[in-house]
N, C-alpha and C positions, 0 to 999 in steps of 0.2 A: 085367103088372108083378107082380113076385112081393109080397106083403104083409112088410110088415117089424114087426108088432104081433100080440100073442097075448095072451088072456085064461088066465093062469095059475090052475090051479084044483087040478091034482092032479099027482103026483110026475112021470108020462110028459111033462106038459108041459116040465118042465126040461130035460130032453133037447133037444125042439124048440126051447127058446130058445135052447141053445148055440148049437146048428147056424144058426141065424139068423144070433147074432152073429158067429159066425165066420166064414159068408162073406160078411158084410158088413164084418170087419176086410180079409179079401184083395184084397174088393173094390175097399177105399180105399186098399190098395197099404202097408198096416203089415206090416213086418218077421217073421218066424214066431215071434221070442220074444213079440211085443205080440200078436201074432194068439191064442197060447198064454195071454197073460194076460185079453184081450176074453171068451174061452172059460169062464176059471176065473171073471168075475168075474158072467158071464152066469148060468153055476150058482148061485152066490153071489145073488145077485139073486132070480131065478127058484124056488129053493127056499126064501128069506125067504116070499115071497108066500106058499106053501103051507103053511109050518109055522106061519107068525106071524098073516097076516089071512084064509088058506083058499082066498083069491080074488084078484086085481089082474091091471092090466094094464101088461107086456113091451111097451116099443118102442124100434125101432133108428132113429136118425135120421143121417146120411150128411149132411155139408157137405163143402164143397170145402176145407175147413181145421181138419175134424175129428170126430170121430165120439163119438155119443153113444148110451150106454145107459141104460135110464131103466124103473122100476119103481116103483109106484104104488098104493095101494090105500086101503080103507076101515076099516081095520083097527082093534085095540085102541092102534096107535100104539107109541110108542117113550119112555117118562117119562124116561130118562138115556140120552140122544142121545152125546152126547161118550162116558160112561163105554162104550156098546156096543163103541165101537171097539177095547178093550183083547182081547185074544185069552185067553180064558178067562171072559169075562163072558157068561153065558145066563140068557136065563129059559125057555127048552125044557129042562131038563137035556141040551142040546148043548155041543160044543166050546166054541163061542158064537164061532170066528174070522172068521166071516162078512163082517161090512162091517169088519171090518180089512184082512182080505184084498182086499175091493174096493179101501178107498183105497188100500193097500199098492202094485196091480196098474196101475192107475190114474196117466191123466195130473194127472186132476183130478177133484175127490169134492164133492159137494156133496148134503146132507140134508136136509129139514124132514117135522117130526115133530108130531101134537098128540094128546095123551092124550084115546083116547077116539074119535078121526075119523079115525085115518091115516097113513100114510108114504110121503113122493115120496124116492125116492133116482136120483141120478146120477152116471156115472162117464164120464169122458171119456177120449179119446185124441187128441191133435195129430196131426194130419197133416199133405202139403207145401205147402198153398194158405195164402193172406193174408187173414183176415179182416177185413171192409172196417172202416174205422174211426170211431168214433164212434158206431157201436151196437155191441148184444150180443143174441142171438140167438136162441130157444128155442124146441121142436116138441115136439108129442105126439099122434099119432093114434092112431083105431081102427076098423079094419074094422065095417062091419054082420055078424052073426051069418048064418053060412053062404058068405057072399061071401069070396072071393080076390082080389079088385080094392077099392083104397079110391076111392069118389068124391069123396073130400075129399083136396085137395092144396094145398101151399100152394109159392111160388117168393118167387127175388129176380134183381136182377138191380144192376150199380150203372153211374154215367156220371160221367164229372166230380165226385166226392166227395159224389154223392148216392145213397143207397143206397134202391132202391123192392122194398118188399113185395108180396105178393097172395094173396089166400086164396077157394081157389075150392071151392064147392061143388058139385059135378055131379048134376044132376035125377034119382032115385030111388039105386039103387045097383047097383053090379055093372059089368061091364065099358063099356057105356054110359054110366055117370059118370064113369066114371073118365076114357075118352077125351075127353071133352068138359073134364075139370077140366086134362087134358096139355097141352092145345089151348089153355088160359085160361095156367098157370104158362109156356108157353112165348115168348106174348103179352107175358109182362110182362119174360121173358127179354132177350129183341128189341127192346123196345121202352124199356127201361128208361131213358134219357134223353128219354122224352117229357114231360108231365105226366099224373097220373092219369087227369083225364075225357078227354084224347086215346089214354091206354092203352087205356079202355074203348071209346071208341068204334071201336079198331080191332081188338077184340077181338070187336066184334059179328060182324066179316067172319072172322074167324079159328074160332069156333064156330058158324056159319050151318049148317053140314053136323051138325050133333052136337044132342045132346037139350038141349041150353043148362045156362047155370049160374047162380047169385047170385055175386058175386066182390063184395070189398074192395081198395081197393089204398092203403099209406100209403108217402109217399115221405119218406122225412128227407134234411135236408141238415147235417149237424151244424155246419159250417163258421159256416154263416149263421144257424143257430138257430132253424129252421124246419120245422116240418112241414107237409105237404099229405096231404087224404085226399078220395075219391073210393068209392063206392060203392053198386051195384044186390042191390036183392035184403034179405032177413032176415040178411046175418050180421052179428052183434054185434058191438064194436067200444069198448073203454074206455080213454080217455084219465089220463093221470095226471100233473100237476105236479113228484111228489114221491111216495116211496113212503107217507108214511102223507097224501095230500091227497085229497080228497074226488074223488071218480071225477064224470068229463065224459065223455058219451055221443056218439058220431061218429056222425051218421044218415047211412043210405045212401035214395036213392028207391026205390020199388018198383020188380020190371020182372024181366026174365030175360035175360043176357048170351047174346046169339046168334038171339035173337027179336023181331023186324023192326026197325027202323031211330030209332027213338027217340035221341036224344042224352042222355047225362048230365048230370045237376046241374053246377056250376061246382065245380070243388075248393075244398073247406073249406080254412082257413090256420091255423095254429097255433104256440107257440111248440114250441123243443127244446132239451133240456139236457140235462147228464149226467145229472142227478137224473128223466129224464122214463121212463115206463113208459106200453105201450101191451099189450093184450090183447083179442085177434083169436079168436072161435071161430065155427062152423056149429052151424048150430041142432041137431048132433045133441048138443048140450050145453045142457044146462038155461042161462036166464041167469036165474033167481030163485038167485043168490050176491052174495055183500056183503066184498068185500077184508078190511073190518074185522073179518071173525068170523074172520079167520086171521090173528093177528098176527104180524107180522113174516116173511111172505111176501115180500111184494115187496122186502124185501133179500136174498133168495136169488136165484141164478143162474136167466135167464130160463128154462132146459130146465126146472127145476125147478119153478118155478110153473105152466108149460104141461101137463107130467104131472099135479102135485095138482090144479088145474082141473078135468082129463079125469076123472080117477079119480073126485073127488068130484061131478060134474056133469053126467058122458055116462048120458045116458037109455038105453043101453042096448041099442038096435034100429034104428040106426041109424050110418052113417059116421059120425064125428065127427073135428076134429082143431081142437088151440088151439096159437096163435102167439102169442108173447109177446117184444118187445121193449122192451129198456130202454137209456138211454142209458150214456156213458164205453166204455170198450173202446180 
């Protein structure tokens, strides 16, 4: 699997991010004038990183109903967020058209910025699939350093008006996690009108042959108001009411999906709303972070709090990827 993430660091890189994006526009079957703008907005994107914070990380994430670019970093941040977007406004002595032109290019633009810590930007593009209803959706990985294979992947899959998650992390990194993490998001593909601890438990037989994984799996049903979560292994998992409500921790048991025959916990029950957010990552992401020290997050677009997550919390040597759902859609 070719890697869809780059850690932007100097001018050559913008290059590779183009080319990224772009044949990940073909890929999702956009038109050559949108393919022409994925291109220009990826430059856009990818040259921020460089000029503005020196460093961040490029990634391309592919839905079956839309395609998302997403740029990210640690940066001095952005004080007049709104004002950047006017096309003549720089603080590089540049043109300054940059994230004009994103949203310009762009199905749909979304920003969060804080002086001093950073900038998640996202630009999207519709494509012809149906996004399932009553959530909203968001990704952001990143290769371990050196590797071309991510072992951190995350799926969904939906049945009957319940839409189920999964986020697998596969035992060390490199092409060996990664097959074992395909093996876990395919499980939940397949399987997605089960419940969670019957996902997992037939995921054991699905990864038996592979170096195992931790996996999460959260299933909403919006209709009904509910959520189910299920879970082996260290990855983190944060529940939310409401976006400024005090964060509920989803424990998973210990154990390794694909190694010997242990049965999962009973699935947890929880309520679900429009106003509810959840926040899924692998431990290649610090979890010493606090929703509160970022105000006004979680009323940004979930891609968007999934990248600032990564940017400000991936330790750096390791896979990492964070999923981020929130309710309405």
């Amino acid at each position: 699997m070719t890697r869809t993430d780059l850690v932007v660091s100097e001018d050559s890189h913008v290059g590779r991010a183009r080319r990224l994006a772009a044949a990940a526009a073909q890929s999702a079957g956009l038109p050559t004038a949108q393919v022409h703008k994925v291109a220009l907005a990826a430059t856009e994107l990818a040259s921020n990183l460089v000029k503005h914070a020196r460093r961040g990380v490029f990634t391309v994430v592919a839905l079956p109903w839309q395609l998302d670019l997403l740029a990210a970093d640690t940066g001095p941040g952005i004080r007049r967020l709104e004002q950047s977007m006017r096309d003549g406004y720089s603080t590089t002595g540049t043109l300054g058209g940059g994230l004009g032109a994103i949203r310009r290019a762009a199905h749909f633009y979304d920003a969060y910025s804080l002086s001093g810590r950073g900038t998640a930007v996202l630009a999207r593009w519709h494509t012809s699939g149906e996004p399932p209803r009553g959530v909203r959706i968001g990704a952001a990985r990143l290769t371990a350093p050196g590797e071309t294979e991510c072992g951190d992947m995350w799926g969904f899959g939906t049945a009957g008006g319940t839409v189920t998650i999964g986020l697998s992390d596969g035992l060390g990194h490199g092409p060996g996690a990664a097959t074992a993490s395909e093996a876990a998001v395919e499980t939940v593909a397949t399987h997605a009108g089960r419940r969670p601890a019957l996902i997992l438990e037939a995921m054991h037989a699905s990864l038996a042959r592979t170096r195992g994984a931790t996996v999460a799996i959260t299933q909403i049903t919006p209709a009904d108001d509910r959520m189910r979560f299920c879970g082996i292994g260290n990855i983190a998992v944060r529940g939310y009411s409401a976006p400024d409500a005090p964060v509920q921790r989803l424990l998973s048991r210990p154990g390794i999906v694909g190694a010997g025959t242990a049965r999962p916990a009973p699935d947890s029950t929880g309520a679900w709303s429009p106003s509810s957010w959840l926040v899924l990552h692998t431990d290649g992401v610090s979890e010493r972070w606090n929703a509160g020290d970022w105000p006004g997050l979680l009323r940004h677009d979930p891609a968007v709090v999934a990248a600032w997550v990564l940017a400000q919390q991936s330790r750096g040597r390791d896979d990492a990827c964070v999923v981020a759902v929130a309710g309405g859609g």
